[in-house]
N, C-alpha and C positions, 0 to 999 in steps of 0.2 A: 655472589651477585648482590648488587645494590638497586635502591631506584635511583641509577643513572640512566641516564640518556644518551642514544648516539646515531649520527648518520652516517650511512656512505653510499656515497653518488661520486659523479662527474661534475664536472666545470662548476657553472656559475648556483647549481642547485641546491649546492650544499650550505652559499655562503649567508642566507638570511637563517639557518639553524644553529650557523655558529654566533651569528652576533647575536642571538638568543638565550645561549649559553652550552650548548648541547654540542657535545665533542663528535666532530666533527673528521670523516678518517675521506680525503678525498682517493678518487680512482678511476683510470681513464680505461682500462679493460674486464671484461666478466673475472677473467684471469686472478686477477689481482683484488677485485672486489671478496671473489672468493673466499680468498686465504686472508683476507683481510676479518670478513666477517668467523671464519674458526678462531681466529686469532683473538679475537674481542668477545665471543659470545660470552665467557662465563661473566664477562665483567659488567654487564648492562641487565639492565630488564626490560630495553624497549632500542629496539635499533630499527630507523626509517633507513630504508635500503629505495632506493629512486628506479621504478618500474622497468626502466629499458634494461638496466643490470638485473634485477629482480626474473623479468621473466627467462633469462639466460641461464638462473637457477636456481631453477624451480626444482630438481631433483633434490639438492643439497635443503631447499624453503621445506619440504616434504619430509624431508627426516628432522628437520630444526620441528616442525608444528609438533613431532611427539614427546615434545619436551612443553612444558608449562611456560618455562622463559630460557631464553629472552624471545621476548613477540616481536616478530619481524614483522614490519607494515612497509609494504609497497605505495608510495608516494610518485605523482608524477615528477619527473624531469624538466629542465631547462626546455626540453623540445617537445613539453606537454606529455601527454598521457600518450603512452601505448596501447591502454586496452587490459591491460594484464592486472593492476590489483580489482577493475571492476569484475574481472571473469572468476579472480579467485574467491571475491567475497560471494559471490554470489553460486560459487560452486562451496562455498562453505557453510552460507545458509539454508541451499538445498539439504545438504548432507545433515545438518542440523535437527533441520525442522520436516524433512520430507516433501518440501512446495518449496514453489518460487514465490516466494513472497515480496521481493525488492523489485524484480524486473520482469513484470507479466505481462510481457509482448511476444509475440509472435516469430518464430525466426524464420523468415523466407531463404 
């Protein structure tokens, strides 16, 4: 592992990371994002995975977190945010610090 950098997402998401410099692995199914990101993990220390794929796996993100690196960070997508890296970070701070320290609203 290096500190290299990488994404993988779908369509138009990926393409301002790669003119950035950050390798860049596109992917139009959870499927293939998958085996994409086994395929790459040893070689990065920081892979942006685009949240519509991201929350699809989350089983596979849950066994990657017991490892130091590579840090997968949930980025929104082309078609905006789903909702899923704000529910993980904040399901990770809880678990952290034992409070909701980020998002102290109320959930009706």
């Amino acid at each position: 592992m290096t500190g290299k950098t990488a994404i993988i997402g779908n369509g138009e998401s990926i393409l301002a990371f790669k003119a950035g410099g950050v390798d860049a692995y596109p992917c139009e199914s959870t499927a293939e994002a998958r085996e994409t990101l086994r395929r790459i993990a040893r070689d990065y220390g920081v892979i942006f995975l685009t949240d519509d794929l991201a929350a699809e796996m989350d089983d596979l993100l849950k066994r990657m977190a017991e490892e130091p690196y590579p840090a997968v960070v949930p980025i929104p997508s082309e078609k905006g945010s789903s909702g899923y890296a704000q529910k993980k970070m904040k399901e990770e701070m809880e678990r952290a610090l034992g409070v909701d320290i980020l998002f102290q609203r109320e959930e009706r």
